[in-house]
C-alpha positions in Angstrom: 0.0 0.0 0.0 1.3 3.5 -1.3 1.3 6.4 1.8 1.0 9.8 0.7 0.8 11.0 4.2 0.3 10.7 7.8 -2.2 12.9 9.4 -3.4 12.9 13.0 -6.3 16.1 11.7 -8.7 14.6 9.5 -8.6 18.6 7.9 -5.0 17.9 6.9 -5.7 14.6 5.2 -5.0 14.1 1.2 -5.2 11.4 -1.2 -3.7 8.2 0.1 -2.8 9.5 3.5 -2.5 6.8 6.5 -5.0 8.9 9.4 -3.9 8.1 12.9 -7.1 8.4 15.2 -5.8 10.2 18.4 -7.8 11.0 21.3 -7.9 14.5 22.8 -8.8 15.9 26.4 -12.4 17.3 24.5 -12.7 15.2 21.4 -12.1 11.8 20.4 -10.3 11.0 17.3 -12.3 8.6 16.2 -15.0 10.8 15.5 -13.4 12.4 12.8 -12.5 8.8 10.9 -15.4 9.7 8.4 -14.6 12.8 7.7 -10.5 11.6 7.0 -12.1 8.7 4.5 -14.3 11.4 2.2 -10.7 13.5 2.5 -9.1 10.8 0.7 -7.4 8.7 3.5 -6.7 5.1 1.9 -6.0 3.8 5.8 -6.8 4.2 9.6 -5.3 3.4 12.7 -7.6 3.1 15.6 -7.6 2.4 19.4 -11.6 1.3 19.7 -13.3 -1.5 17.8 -16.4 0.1 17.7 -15.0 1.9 14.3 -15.5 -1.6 12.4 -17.9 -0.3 10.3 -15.4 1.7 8.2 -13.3 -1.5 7.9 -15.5 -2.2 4.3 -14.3 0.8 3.2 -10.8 1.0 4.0 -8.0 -0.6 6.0 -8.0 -0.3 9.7 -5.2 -1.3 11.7 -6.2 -1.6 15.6 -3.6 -0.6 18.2 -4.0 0.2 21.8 -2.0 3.3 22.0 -2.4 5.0 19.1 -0.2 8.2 20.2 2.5 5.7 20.4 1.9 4.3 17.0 2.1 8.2 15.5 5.5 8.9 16.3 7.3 5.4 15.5 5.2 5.5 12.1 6.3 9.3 12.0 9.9 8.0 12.9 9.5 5.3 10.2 8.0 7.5 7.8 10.8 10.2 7.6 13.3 8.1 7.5 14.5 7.7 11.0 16.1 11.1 10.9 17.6 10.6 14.9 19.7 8.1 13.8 21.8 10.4 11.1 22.2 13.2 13.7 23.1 13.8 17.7 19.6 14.2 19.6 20.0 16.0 23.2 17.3 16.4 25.0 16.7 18.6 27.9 14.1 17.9 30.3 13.5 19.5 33.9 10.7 22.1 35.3 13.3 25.6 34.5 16.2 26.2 33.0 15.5 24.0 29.6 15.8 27.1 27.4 18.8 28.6 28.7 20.8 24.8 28.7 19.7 24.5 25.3 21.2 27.7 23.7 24.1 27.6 26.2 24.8 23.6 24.4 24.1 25.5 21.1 26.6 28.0 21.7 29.5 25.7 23.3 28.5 23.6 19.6 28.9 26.2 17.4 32.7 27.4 18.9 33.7 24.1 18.5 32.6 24.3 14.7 29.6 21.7 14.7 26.1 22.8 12.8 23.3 22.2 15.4 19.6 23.0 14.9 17.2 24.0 18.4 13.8 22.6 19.4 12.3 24.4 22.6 9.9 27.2 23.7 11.2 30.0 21.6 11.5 28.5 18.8 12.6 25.6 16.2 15.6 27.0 14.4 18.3 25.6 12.5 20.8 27.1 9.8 18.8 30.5 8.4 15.3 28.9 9.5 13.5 30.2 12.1 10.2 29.0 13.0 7.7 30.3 16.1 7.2 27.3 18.4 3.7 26.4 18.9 4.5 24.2 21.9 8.0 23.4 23.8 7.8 20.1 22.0 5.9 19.8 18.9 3.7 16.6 17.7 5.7 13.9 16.0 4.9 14.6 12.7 6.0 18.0 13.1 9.3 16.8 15.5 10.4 14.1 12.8 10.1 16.5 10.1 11.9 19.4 11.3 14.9 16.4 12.2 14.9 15.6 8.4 15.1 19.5 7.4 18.0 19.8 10.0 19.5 16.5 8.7 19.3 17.7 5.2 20.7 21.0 6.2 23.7 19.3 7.4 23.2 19.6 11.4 25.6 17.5 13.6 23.5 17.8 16.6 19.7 19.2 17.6 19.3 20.1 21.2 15.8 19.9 22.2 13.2 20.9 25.3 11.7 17.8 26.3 8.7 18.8 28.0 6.6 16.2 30.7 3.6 16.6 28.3 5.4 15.4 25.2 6.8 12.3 26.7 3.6 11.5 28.7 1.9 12.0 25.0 4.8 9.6 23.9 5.1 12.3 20.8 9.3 11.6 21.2 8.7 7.8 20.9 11.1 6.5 18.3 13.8 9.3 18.7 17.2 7.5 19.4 18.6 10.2 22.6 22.3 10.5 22.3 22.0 11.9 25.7 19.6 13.5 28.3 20.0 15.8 30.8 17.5 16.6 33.5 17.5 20.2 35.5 15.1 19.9 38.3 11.5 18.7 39.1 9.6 21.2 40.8 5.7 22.7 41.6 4.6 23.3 38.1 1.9 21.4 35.5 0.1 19.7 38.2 -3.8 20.5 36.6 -2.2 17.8 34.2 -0.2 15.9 36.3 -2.2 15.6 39.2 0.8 14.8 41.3 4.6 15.3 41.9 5.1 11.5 41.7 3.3 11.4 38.4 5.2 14.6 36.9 8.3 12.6 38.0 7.3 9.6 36.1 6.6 11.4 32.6 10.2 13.1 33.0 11.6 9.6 33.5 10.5 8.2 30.3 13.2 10.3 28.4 15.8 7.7 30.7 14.2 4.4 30.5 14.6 5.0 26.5 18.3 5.9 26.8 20.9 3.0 25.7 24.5 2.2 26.6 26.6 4.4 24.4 24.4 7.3 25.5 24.6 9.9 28.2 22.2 10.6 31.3 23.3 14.1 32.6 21.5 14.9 36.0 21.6 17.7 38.0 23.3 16.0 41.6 21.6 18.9 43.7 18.1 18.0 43.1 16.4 15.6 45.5 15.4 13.2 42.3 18.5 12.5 41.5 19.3 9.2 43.1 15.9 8.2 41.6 16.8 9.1 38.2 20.6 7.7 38.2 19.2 4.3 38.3 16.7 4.4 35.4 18.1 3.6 31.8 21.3 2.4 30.8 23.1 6.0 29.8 26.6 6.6 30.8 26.0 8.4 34.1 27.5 12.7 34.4 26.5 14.1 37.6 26.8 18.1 38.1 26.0 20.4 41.0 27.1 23.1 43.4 26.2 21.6 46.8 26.6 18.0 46.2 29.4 15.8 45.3 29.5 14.9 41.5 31.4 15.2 38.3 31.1 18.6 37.4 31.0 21.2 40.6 31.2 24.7 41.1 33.0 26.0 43.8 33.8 29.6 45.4 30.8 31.3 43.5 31.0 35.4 43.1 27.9 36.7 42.1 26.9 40.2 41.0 24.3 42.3 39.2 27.2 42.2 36.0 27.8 38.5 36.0 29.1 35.5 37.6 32.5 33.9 38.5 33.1 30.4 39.6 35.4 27.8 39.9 34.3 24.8 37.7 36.1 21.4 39.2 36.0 18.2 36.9 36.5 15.3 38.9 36.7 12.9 35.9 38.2 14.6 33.0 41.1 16.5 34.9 42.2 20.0 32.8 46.1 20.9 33.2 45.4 23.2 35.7 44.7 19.8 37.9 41.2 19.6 37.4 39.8 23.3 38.7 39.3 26.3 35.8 37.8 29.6 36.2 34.6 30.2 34.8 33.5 33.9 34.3 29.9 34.3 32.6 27.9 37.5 32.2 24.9 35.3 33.1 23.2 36.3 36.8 22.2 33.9 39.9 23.1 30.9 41.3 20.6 29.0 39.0 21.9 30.0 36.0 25.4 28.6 37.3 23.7 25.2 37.4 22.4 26.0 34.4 25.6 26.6 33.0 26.9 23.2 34.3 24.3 21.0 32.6 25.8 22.6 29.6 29.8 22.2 30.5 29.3 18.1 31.3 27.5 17.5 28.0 30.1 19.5 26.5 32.8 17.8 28.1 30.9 14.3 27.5 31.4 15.1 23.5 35.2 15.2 24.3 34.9 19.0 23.1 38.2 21.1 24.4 37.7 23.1 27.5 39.3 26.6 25.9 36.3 25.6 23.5 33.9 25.5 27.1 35.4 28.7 28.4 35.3 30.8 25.7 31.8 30.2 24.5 30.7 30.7 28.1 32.4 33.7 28.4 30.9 35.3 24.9 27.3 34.1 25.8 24.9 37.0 26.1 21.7 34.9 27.4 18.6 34.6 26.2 16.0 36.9 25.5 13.2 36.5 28.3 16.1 34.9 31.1 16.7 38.3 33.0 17.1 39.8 30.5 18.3 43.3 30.9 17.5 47.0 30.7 19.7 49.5 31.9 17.7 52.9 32.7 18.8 55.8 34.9 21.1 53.7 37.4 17.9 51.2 37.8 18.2 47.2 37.0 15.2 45.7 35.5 14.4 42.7 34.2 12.8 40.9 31.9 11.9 36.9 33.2 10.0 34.0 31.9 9.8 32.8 35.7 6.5 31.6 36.1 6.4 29.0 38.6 7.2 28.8 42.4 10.7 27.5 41.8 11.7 29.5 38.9 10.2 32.9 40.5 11.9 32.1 44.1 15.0 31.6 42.3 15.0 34.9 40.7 14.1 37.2 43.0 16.3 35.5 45.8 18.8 36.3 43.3 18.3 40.1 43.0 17.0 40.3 46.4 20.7 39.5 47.4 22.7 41.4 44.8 20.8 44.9 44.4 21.0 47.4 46.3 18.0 49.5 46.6 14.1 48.2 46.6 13.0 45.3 44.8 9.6 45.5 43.1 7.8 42.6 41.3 5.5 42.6 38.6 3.9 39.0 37.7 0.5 37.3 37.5 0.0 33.3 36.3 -1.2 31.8 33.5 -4.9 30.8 33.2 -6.8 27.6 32.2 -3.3 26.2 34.2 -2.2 24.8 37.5 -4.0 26.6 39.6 -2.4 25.4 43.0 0.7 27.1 42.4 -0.7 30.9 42.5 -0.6 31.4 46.1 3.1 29.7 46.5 3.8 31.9 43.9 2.1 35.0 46.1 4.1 33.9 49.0 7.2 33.6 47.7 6.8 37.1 46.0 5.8 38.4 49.4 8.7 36.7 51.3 11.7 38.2 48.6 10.3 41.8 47.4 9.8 44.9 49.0 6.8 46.3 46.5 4.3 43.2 44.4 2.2 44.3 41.8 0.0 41.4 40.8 -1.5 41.6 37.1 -2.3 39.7 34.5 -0.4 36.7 32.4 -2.0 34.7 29.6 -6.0 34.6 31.5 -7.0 32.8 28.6 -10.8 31.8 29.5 -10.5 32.7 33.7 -11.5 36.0 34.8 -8.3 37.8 35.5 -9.3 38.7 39.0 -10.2 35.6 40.0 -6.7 34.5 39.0 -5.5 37.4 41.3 -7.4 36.5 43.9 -5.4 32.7 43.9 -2.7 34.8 44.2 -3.0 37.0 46.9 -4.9 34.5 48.8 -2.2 33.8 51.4 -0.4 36.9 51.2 -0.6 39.1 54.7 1.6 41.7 54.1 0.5 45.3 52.7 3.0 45.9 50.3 1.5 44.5 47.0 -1.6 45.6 44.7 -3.4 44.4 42.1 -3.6 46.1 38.7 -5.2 43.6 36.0 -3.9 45.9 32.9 0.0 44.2 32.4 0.9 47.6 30.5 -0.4 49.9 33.5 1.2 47.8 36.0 4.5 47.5 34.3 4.1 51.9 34.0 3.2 51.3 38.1 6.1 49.8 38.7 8.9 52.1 37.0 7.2 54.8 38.5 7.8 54.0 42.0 11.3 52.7 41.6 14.8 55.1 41.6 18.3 55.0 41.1 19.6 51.5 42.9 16.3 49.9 42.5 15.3 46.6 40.7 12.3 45.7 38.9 11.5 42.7 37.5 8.6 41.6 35.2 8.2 38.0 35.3 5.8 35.3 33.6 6.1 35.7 29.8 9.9 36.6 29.1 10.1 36.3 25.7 6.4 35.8 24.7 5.4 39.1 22.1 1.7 38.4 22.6 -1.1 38.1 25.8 -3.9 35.6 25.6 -7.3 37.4 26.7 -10.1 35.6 26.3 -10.3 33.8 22.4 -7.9 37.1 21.5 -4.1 36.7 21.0 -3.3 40.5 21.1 0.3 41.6 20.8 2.1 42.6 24.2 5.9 42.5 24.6 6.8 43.2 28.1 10.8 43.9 27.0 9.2 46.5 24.0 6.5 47.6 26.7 9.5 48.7 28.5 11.2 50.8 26.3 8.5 52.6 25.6 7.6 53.4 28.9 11.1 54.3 29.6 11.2 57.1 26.7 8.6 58.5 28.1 9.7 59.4 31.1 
């Protein structure tokens, strides 16, 4: 049988295409068989039996888990595109964009072509394309591999978020290695649980084989857990635990970090210890910068390589990102859950001088449980809290505000629900040796009201606030 296609939208379906039936959390896929046969589909794969009645008319193959059947049929039908390239994937609640484009960077000084799958975007060579989700669907995932193996990529480094491998949409991607950041409050309307959130992050191990590498963060309380799932050659990293790949004798400031990076296996000249100097901020992003060194080091790539790409690294946009305006510090951070949020301001709470003012809301049709960690937290590092509005989506903006400042006792926030007003709020009250960060959407140029996608940049909401004034 000739396959023109596979399609997993019976819109998308053409002549001869092979439609996959998939199940969604509001509509079943099955329903749409019909609709996929008039569009020309010459065969189905199901889950149910009770869609016998198309079998006269067509093929249909029966198979239990029929996500799972997309993306090895996806894998089979590009050509297995994993297997001519180096596949990293990142997994972890934060830091999966900033370890990705750190890899990227460390890559590209040592001369090897490398194409990017994560939150901001799927880019490799001159193509740039808006990412719809962290991790795409595997039709999408498989293809963009074939581009970047046809566009002569060496590696892809990839965001492997806990929804894509619960939705099995990486099944069939041969790993060359997988590193895992941390596993914190986040995702739990889907999740339910911390145990099952661990679980879904685990499946990008158990996949790993023996000539590939498992790169886990040592300072996270999952690790021993997730050292002893798959067969990858083990690389721990850390800055309070004993592992591999350690910083020591941090210096931290508003302009940058400096840090002593020890290797206990692959020993340097210098007898195992070199100095580090990034212009990236915080303790976190020194972890960050870790996952990226023992991958780099596991791909036997020179450590002048290491040093220098760390050192010319600007960050990325949305990741504190930085404004400099009349001797104040603000920032610009994607930091939108407890972890990711305490991490941050912690960070600037300790290194700036004057007042600290926050300006964040949370996402809506999302985990709701985390809004009032998220109001505490704020309430525990910050001097001034303005609570607005995220991506509300469908909820009422206040009512998302109110989940917020639900366990908050202190008098030094306020709610404005206009982002743009709030941000203005916030500059406004803040002078020379002050900080202000805007946190939740980083490098997101749009707000989600409603059924609107309007654009709203906080980083260009900024500036033109600033001129203003």
């Amino acid at each position: 049988m000739d396959i023109s296609s596979l399609a997993c939208d019976s819109r998308s379906v053409t002549k001869d295409s092979l439609f996959i039936a998939i199940d969604g959390t509001k509509v079943k896929g099955s329903d749409f068989i019909a609709e996929a046969i008039r569009n020309g589909a010459s065969c189905v794969v199901a889950a149910h039996r009770r869609t016998a009645l198309f079998e006269r008319r067509v093929p249909v193959i029966y198979f239990p888990d029929t996500r799972y059947a997309l993306a090895v049929m996806a894998d089979e039908f590009f050509g297995h595109p994993s297997r001519k390239l180096k596949v990293i994937g990142v997994t972890g609640t934060n830091g999966k964009t900033s370890i990705t484009y750190l890899i990227r960077s460390i890559l590209q000084e040592a001369n090897f072509s490398c194409g990017i799958i994560g939150t901001i975007n799927y880019s490799f060579k001159e193509k740039i394309i808006p990412a719809q989700n962290t991790t795409p669907g595997p039709l999408e995932l498989q293809m963009f591999l074939k581009q970047m193996v046809r566009a002569g990529c060496a590696y892809c480094i990839m965001e492997v978020s806990s929804h894509s491998l619960d939705q099995q949409r990486t099944a069939g991607i041969d790993f060359k290695a997988a590193l895992f950041t941390n596993l914190t409050h986040d995702h739990l309307d889907y999740h339910l649980n911390l145990e099952n959130y661990f679980s879904a992050k685990a499946k990008l191990f158990r996949g790993l084989n023996k000539d590939a590498f498992s790169i886990i963060n040592a300072d996270s309380p999952y690790a021993g857990r997730l050292a002893t799932i798959g067969l990858g050659k083990l690389i721990t990293y850390g800055i309070d635990s004993e592992c591999d790949i350690r910083a020591e004798n941090l210096a931290l400031d508003l302009a940058g970090s400096e840090f002593i990076l020890h290797t206990k296996k692959r020993k340097p000249s210098s007898g195992g210890k070199t100095k580090i100097k990034t212009r990236l901020i915080g303790r976190h992003n020194i972890s960050n910068l870790l996952a990226a060194i023992a991958f780099a080091l596991s791909q036997k790539i020179e450590l002048a390589q290491i040093v220098r790409a760390v050192e010319n690294f600007n960050g990325v946009k949305g990741r504190l990102e930085r404004v400099r305006a009349q001797e104040r510090n603000i920032f610009i951070d994607y930091a939108h859950t407890p972890d990711a949020l305490a991490n941050v301001l912690g960070t600037l709470k300790a290194l700036s001088k004057g007042k600290l003012t926050v300006v964040f809301g949370a996402g809506g049709e999302r985990d709701a449980l985390k809004r009032p960690l998220m109001g505490k937290l704020a309430e525990k590092y910050a001097d001034k809290i303005i609570i607005t509005s995220d991506n509300p989506r469908s909820e009422e903006p206040q009512k998302i505000a109110d989940d917020i400042t639900l366990k908050m006792r202190g008098d030094n926030y306020k709610v404005i629900l206009d982002r743009k007003e709030a941000i203005a709020c916030a500059l406004s009250a803040s002078y020379a040796g002050d900080t202000v960060l805007i946190a939740g959407k980083g490098h997101e140029n749009y707000q989600i009201l409603k059924d609107r996608k309007i654009e709203f940049d906080d980083m260009a909401v900024v500036k033109q606030l600033l001129q203003q004034t």
